[in-house]
N, C-alpha and C positions, 0 to 999 in steps of 0.2 A: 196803823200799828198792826204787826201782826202778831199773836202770840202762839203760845204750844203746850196746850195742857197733856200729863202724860202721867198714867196710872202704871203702877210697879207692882206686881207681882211675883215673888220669888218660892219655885218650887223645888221640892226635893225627892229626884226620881230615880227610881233603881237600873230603868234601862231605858232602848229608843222607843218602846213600845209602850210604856206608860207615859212615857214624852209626847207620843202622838195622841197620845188619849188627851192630853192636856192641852194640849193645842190644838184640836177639835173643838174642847169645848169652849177656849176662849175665841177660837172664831167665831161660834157660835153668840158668845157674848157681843164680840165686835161688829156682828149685823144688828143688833139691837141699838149698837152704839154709830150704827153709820146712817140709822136711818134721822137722827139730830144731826149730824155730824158725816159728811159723804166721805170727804175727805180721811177718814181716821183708817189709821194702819197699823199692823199688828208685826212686831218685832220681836223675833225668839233666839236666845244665844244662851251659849255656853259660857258657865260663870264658875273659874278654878279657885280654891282656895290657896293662899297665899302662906307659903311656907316658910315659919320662923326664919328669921338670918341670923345668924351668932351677930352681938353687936363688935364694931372697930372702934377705938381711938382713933380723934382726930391727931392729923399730923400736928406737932408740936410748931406755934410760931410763934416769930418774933417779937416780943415787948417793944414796940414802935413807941418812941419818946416825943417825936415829934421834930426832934434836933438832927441840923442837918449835922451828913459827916462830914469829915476833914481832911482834906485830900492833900498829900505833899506833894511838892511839882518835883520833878524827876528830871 
């Protein structure tokens, strides 16, 4: 069985230069964590905030009865 334990940190930074401070020191943390654990890797991304959408109406549908329809022969 293999599994994937994974620790979330969410930071909030004014520029790249405070970002790299930040990511310094969680590498820093992540040798502490590789010496349990050799395999363990550090993942850093850009996380946008997600911006209201006015909401829509669903299109309008059909009251379905169940009954078939009735076709004239032509």
């Amino acid at each position: 069985m293999k599994l994937c334990g994974q620790i979330s940190v969410e930071l909030n930074v004014g520029d790249y230069i405070e970002a790299a401070v930040h990511q310094k020191q969680l590498e820093d943390i992540l040798q502490l964590v590789r010496n349990a654990y050799p395999d363990a890797t550090l993942e850093m991304r850009e996380r946008r905030e997600r911006k209201a959408m006015p909401g829509t109406r669903a299109a309008h549908r059909l009251v379905a009865t169940g009954a078939l329809n009735r076709y004239a022969d032509k």
